[in-house]
N, C-alpha and C positions, 0 to 999 in steps of 0.2 A: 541413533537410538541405542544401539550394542554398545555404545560408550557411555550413555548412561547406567545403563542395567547393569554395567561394570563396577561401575562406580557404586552404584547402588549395594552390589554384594561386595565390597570392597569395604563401603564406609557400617555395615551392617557385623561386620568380620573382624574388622579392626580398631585395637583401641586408640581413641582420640589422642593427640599429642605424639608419634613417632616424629622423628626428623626422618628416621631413616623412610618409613613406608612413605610417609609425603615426599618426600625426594624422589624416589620409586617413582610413583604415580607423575611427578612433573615430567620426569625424563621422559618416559616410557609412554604415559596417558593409561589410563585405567585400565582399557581392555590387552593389553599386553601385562601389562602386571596379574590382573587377574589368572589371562592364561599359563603364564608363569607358573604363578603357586599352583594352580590345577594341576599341572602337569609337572610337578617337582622341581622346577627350576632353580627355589630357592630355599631347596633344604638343607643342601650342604654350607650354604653361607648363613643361614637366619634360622635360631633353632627356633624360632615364634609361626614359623612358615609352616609345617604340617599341621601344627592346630587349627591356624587360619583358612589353609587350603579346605579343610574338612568343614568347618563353618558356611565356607561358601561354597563347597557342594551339594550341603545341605536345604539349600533356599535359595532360589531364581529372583533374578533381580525384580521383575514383574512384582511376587507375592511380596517384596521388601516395601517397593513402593505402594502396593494396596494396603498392605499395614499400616504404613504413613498416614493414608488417605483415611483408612476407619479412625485414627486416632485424632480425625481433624487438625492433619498439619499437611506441608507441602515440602518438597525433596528441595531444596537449592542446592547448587551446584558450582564450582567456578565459571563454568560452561556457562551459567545462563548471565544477559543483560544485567542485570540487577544483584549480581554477586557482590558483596563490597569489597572493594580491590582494596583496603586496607587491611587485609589480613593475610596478603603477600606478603607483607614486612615479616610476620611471622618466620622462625626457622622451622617450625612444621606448625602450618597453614590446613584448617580443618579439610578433609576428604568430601565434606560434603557438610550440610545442616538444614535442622529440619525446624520448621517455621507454624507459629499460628497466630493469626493475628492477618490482618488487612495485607496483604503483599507489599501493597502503596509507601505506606511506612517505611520499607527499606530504606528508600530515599530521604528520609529523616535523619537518618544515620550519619549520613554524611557530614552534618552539623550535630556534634553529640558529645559531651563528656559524663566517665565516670563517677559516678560516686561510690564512695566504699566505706568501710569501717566494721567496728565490732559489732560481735552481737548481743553483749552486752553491755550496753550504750549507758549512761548519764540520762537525765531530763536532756542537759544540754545539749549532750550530742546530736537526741530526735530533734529537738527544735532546730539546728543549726542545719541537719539533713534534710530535712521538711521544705526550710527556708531555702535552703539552695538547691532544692527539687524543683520548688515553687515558682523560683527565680531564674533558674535555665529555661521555664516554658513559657517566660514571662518575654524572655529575650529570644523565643521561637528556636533554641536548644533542644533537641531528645537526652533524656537521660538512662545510662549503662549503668544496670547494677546486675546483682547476684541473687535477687531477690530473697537472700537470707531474712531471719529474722535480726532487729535492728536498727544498725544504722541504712539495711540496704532497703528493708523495708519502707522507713523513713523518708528517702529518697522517693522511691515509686510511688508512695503517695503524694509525695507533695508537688511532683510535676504531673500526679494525678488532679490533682487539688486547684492544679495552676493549666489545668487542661493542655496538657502538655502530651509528648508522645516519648513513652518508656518501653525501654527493654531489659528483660531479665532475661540473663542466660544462666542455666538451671544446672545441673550438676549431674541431673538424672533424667529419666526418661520422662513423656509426656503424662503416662499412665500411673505414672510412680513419684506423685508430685510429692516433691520436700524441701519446705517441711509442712507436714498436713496443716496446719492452721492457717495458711494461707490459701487456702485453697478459694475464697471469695476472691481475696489478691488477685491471684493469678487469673480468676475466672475475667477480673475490671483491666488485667493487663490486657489481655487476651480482645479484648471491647475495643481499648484505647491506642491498646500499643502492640507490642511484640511479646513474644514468649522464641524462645530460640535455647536449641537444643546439638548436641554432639555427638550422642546417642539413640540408640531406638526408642521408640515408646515405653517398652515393658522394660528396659535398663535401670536397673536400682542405681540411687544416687549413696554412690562410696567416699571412703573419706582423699582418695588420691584424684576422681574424678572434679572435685571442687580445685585443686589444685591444677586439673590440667584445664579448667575450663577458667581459670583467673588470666590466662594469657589471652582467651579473648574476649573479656571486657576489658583489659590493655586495649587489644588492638582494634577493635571496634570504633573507639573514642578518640576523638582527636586530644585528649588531656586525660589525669584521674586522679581525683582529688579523693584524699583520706580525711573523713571527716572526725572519728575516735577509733585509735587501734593500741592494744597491747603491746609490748617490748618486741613481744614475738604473735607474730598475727599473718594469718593467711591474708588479710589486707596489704600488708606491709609486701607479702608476693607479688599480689597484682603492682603494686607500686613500683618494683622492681622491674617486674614484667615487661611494663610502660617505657620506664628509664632504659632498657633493652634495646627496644625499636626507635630508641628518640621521641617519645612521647612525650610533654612537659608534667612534670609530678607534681602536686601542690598539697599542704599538709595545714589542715587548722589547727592551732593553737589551743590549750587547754591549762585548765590548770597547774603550775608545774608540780603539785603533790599527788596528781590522782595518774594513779594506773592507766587509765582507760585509754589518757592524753601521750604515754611515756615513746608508744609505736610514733607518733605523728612528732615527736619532739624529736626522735633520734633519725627521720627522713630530712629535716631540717636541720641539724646540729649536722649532721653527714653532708648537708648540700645537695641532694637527692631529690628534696620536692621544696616548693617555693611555698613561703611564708601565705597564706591568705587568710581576710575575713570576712569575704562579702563576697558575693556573685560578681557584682559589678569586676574585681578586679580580677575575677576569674577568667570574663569573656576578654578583658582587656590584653592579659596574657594568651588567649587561644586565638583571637582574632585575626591576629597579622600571618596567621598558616590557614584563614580559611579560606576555601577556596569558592570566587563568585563564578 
């Protein structure tokens, strides 16, 4: 229990994505890292360590997880059964994450790819994300998005649509939901699927927190297909991200004069993500890595 309550003021403390503090915490286990920074240990190597320290002097791990708990989520852990050990591939692997939604679901995860793209999508693009929302819950797939407005949006419904079991992992806190117009969204993810978070509850969603939370819908998914992104696109990250861990990448095809298509042309043209246009050849590509 002292090892969670570690972790607890640990993942409350620190921002999401270090290599160096996750590394920390593997070698070490939480509660010597914690005691560490308490007691100065790593101020003279880490100038991020006396802000940190004072965070978690500030709040016992108890009142970390009772916050959790008001906010209607649950603490996960590596510690517990149901961690998804695919976010070990990760070179810094979340500290902890916090959950709402049915527990059960985790194990959905296991069978799961991404969907991504822009957010400001084509007719076509929704349609195409829709479709292959629709199509992964068709074929007993969860689908990993970001729950942007868009194409990720697009996605969670459609394997809403296709009663399927969806995860959005958010950018920001549970309390701090962005972006407000999904807030029914979230409320039917929340029903159907998952909601999963990096952060506290009351943590504002920033513009570098999207970017450290694109590596785990990489690694959540066993694939992650871009279905519309720009030349330059936080999509095209996560797509990367992917390719990182040996993820398989897959990129739909678009117009070749429109903008929207030029991110998913140059994943292709580079060799990076594989040609697709249909679900079917999706699962056929992810298939032979899943595991019975």
């Amino acid at each position: 229990m002292k090892e969670r309550l570690a972790r607890a003021q640990l993942f409350a403390a620190i921002e999401g994505g270090s290599p160096y503090w996750s590394a920390q915490i593997i070698e070490f286990g939480a509660l010597e890292v914690r005691d560490r920074l308490v007691n100065g240990g790593y101020s003279e190597t880490k100038s991020s360590a006396k802000n940190i320290a004072s965070r978690i002097s500030s709040i016992s791990g108890d009142q970390i997880l009772e916050e959790i708990e008001v906010a209607g989520a649950f603490f996960l852990s590596p510690s517990d059964l149901d961690w998804p050990t695919s976010l070990t591939d990760l070179a810094a692997p979340p500290i902890a994450l916090l959950i709402k939604g049915e527990r059960e679901r985790l194990s959905s995860l296991i069978n799961s790819i991404s969907i991504v793209g822009t957010r400001n999508p084509t007719q076509y693009g929704v349609r195409v994300a829709g479709d292959f929302g629709a199509g992964a819950a068709d074929y007993e797939w969860a689908v990993v998005s970001g729950g942007a407005v868009g194409i990720d949006a697009a996605a969670h419904r459609g394997s809403l649509i296709g009663e399927g079991v969806t995860a959005a992992i958010l950018g920001g806190g549970f309390n701090k939901s962005y972006p407000g117009s999904h807030e029914k969204l979230f409320s039917q993810i929340c029903e159907e699927g998952l909601l999963i978070s990096e952060v506290m509850p009351d943590v504002p969603a920033i513009p570098h927190r999207f970017l450290t939370r694109n590596r785990l819908i990489a690694a959540l998914s066993k694939a992650t297909i871009v279905v519309e992104a720009a030349f330059r696109s936080g999509s095209l990250r996560t797509a990367r991200d992917a390719a990182e861990i040996f993820r398989p990448v897959m990129a739909v095809p678009g117009p070749i004069n429109s903008p929207t298509s030029e991110g998913c042309h140059r994943l292709i043209v580079e060799r990076v993500g594989e040609l697709v246009t249909s679900i079917s050849e999706v699962i056929e590509l992810v298939k032979p890595i899943d595991i019975k």
